[in-house]
N, C-alpha and C positions, 0 to 999 in steps of 0.2 A: 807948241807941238801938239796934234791932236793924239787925243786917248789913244788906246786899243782895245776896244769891245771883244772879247771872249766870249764866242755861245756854243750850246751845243757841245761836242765834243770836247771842245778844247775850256770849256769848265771843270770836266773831269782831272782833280786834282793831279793824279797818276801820271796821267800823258799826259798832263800841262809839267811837271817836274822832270821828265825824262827831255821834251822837248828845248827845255828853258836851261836845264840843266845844272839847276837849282831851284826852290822853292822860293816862292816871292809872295810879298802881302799882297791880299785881294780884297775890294771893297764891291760892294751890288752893283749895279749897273741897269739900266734896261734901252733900250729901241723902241719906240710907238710906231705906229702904222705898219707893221710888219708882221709875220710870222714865222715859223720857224718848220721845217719837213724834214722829215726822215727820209735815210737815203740808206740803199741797203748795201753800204762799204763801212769796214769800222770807223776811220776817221773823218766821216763826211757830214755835211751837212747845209742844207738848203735854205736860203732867205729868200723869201717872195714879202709882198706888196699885199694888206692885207687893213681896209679899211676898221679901226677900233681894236686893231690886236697888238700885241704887245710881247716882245720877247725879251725874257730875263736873262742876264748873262751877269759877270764880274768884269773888272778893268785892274790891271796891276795897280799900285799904291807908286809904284816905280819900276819903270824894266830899262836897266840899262842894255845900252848900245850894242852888245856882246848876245845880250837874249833877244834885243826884238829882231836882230842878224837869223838867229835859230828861229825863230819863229817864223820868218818867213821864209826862211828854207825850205822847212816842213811844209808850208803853205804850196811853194812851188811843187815840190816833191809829189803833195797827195790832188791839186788842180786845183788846187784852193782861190780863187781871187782875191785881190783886196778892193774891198767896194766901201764908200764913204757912207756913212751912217750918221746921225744925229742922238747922242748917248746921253743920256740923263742920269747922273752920278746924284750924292748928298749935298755935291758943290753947286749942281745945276745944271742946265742941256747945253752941251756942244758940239762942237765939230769931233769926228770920230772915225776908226776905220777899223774894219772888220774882215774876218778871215771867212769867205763861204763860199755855197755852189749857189748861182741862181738858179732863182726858180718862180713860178707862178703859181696865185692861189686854186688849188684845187687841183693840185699836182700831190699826188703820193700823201700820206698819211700825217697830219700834223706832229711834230718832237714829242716823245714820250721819252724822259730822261731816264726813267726807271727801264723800260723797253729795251731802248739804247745799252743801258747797262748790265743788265743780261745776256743780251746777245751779242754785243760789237764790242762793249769795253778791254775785255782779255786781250780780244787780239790786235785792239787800236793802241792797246801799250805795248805788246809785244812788237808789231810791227815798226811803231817808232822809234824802239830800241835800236833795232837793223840801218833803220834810215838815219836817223841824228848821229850813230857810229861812223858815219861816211862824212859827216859834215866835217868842210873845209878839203873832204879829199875825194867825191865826188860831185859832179855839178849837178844842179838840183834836175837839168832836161834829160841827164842820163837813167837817173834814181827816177824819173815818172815814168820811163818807158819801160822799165823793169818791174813796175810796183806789183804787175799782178806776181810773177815770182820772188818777190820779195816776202809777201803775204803768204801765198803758200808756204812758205818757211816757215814765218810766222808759227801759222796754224800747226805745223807739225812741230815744232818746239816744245808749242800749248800741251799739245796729244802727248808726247812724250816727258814733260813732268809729271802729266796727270796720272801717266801708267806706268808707273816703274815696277818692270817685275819682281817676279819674287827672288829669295833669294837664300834660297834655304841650303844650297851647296858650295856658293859663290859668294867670296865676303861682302859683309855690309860693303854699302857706298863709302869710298875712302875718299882721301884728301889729294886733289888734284890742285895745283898754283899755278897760275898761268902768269906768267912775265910781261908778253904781247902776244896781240894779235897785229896779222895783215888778211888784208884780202886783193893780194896780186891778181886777180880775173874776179868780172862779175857782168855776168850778164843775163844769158836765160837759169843757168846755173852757176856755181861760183867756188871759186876756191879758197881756201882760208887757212893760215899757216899760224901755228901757235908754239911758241917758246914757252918749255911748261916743265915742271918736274909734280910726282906724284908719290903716293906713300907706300911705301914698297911693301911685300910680304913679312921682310922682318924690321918693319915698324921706320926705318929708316927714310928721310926723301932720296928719290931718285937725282942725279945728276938732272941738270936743264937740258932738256934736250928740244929736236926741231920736229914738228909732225903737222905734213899737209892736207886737208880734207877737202874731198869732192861733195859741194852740198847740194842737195837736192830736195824737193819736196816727199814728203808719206805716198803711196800709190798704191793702187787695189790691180789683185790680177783675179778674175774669176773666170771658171771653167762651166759654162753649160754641160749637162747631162742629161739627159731621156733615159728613164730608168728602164721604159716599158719598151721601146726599140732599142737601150743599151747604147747606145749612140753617144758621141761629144761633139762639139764644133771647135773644131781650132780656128784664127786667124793667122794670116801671113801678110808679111811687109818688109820693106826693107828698113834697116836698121845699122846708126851711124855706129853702132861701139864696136860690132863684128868688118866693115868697113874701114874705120879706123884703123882693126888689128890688123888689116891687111889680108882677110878671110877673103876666097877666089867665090863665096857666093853668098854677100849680107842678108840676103831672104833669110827670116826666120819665119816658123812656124811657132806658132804663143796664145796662150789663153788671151783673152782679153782683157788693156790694163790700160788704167789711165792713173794722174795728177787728182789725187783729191781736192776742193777747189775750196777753199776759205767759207766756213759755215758750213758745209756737207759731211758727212759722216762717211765712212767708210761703205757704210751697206747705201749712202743715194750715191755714192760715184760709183760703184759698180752697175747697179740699174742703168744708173744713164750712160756709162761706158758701153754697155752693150748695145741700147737702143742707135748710141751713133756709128760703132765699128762693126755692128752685127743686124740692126735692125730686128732685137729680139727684146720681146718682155718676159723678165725671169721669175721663175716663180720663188719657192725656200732659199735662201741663202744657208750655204750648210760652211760654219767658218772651218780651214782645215790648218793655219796657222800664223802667226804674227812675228815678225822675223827683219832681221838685218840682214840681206843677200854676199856684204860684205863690208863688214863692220871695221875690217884693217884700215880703207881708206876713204866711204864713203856714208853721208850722214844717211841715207834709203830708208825707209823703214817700209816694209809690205802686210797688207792685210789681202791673207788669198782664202779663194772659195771655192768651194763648188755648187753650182745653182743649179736647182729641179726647172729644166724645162723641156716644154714640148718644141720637138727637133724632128716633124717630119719632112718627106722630100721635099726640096727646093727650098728650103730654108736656108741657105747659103748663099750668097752673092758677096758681090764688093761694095761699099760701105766708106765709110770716114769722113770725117769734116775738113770740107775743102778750105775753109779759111786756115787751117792747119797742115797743108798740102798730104793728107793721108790717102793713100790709095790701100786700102786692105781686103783681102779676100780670103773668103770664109771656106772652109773644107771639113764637112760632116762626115766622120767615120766613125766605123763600130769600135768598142772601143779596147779592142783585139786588135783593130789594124791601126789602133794610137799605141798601144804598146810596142807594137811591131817597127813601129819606127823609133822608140826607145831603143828599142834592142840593135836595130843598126845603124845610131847614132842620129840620126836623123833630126829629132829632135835634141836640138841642146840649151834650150833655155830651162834654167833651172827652177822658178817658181811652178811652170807646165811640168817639169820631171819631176817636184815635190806632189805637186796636183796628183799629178797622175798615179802616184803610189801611193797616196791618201785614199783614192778613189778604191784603185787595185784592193786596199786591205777593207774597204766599207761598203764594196759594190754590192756583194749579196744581202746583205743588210735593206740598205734601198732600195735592190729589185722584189725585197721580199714586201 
C-alpha cells in the first residue's frame, strides 16, 4: 500500500487531529523535484515541479482504514487532489500519494509554514471542525459547493471567542451541556438544533431542552454621511426575509451591508461593500455599534458604522455584483428627509434605524 505524504497544511498537527480524528504517530518524510506554494485559502496548498527543490512533509507511522476515509473526505471537501508522489521516508523512497492543488513553478509565493501559521491556521482548524462534523452525513460534492459559507462561519466563530464582551451586569459565562447536535438544512446558511440544558440562576441545570439556530455568517452594515452637505446615501433592493413574511412590498431601503469574507476585518468589508453596492470610497469609519439583531434565534453578529464621506450630486446610481444577481440603488438625502421616513415608517431595517439615531445624537459633533 503506498505511503501518505502529509505537506503543508495538513502537517499542522491541529487540523491533521481534528481531521483524522485522533492523533497518530508521524515520522519526516520529503518529495524531491517539487515545491511547495501558498495559496491564499486556510486549508490549501499547491505542488508544482521544481527542478533541485525539495518539499518536507511527515507520513503517519499507521493510519488505519477509518482515517485515511476522513482524510480524503476533507481532501474532496476543500478540491484537494490525490496525486502520486515519490516519498523518501528513514526506510527509503517509494511510491506515495499526496493530498494538494496543482500548481507550476513560479505561480504565487513559495510555503512559508510560519506565514501560513499566522494567517490561515485558526481558521483551517476552525473550518475543519464544520466539515469532518458532517462526515458520513454529508457528501463531500455537497460540502465543496458550500465551503465558502462554511468558512465564513468559520471566521465569525474565530471573531467571537476572541471578543467576548464584558460583563459587568450580566453573569459570568455559565455552564451550558449540550447532549446533540443536528443540522437538518445546510446550505448557503444552515440550521442547527441542539439538545442542551444549562446552569440556571439558582445554581441548578435546567431541564434538556430543544433550541433551533439560524446560522449565519458576522456582516458589516455602514452608513455614508457628508457632514459638510449633511446628506446620507441609503441603498434599496429587494429582500427575501420581508418576502418570505409575506410583506405586499420587499423593497427595503438600508445602509450598505455585506458578508464579512474569511481574512478581512470588519472595517475592509465595509470599504469594499460600498465600492460594489455604491461605487464609493469611504473616508473615517466612525464605529457606532456591535450587536446581535436577534440573538433568540439567530447566530448574526453586526459591526455597523457611519463613514465620512463626500456625497455630492449624482453620486447615487445602481450598483451590485452581478455574479450575485444584485440590483441596488442608491438614494442620497438630507438627512432630515432620512429621518422623515423613520418617522412614517418607512424605513424598517433596523441596523439603518440604529444608524440613524446614532447619527441623530453625534451629528453636530461632526458637522462641527
Amino acid at each position: 500500500m503506498s505511503v501518505v505524504f502529509l505537506c503543508g497544511p495538513l502537517c499542522h498537527r491541529p487540523l491533521l487531529d481534528v481531521i483524522l480524528g485522533d492523533s497518530v504517530a508521524l515520522s519526516p518524510a520529503f518529495v524531491a523535484e517539487r515545491e511547495g506554494w501558498l495559496v491564499d485559502r486556510p486549508g490549501h496548498f499547491a505542488l508544482g515541479p521544481r527542478r533541485g527543490g525539495m518539499v518536507e512533509g511527515v507520513v503517519p507511522d499507521a493510519l488505519l482504514p477509518q482515517a485515511a476515509a476522513r482524510l480524503a473526505f476533507y481532501a474532496k471537501v476543500l478540491g484537494l487532489a490525490a496525486r502520486k508522489v515519490r516519498v523518501t521516508t528513514a526506510q527509503g523512497t517509494g511510491q506515495g500519494v499526496t493530498y494538494a492543488l496543482k500548481s507550476t513553478s513560479g505561480e504565487g509565493e513559495f510555503w512559508d509554514a510560519a506565514l501560513w501559521l499566522a494567517d490561515h491556521a485558526a481558521l483551517a482548524v476552525e473550518t475543519a471542525v464544520e466539515v469532518m462534523a458532517c462526515y458520513g452525513q454529508t457528501p463531500s460534492a455537497r460540502l465543496h459547493a458550500r465551503l465558502g459559507p462554511v468558512m465564513v462561519r468559520a471566521a465569525s466563530r474565530l471573531r467571537a471567542q476572541a471578543g467576548q464582551g464584558p460583563a459587568a451586569l450580566r453573569r459570568a459565562p455559565g455552564e451550558i451541556a449540550v447532549q446533540q447536535t443536528r443540522q437538518p438544512y445546510a446550505y448557503f446558511f444552515s440550521v442547527e438544533e441542539y439538545d442542551l440544558s444549562f446552569r440556571r440562576f439558582d445554581g441548578t441545570m435546567s431541564p434538556v431542552i430543544t433550541r433551533a439556530v439560524f446560522i449565519s455568517g458576522d456582516a458589516v452594515t455602514v452608513l455614508p454621511y457628508d457632514p459638510v452637505r449633511d446628506r446620507v446615501l441609503l441603498v434599496e433592493q429587494v429582500r427575501a426575509g420581508p418576502f418570505g413574511r409575506g410583506d405586499g412590498n420587499p423593497w427595503q431601503l438600508e445602509a450598505i451591508a455585506g458578508r464579512i469574507d474569511p481574512g478581512e476585518t470588519p472595517e475592509d468589508c465595509a470599504r469594499r461593500e460600498a465600492v460594489e453596492e455604491a461605487a464609493l470610497t469611504l473616508g473615517d469609519l466612525l464605529p457606532v455599534a456591535n450587536y446581535y439583531p436577534s440573538p433568540g434565534a439567530k447566530t448574526e453578529f453586526l459591526y455597523s458604522y457611519v463613514a465620512l464621506t463626500d456625497l455630492p450630486d449624482g453620486a447615487a446610481g445602481v450598483f451590485g455584483v452581478e455574479d450575485e444577481a444584485e440590483d441596488i440603488r442608491g438614494h442620497l438625502l438630507s438627512f432630515d428627509q432620512a429621518m422623515a421616513l423613520v418617522e412614517t415608517g418607512e424605513i424598517q431595517n433596523a441596523p439603518l434605524l440604529l444608524t440613524l439615531f446614532w447619527l441623530q445624537r453625534e451629528r453636530g459633533r461632526l458637522r462641527a
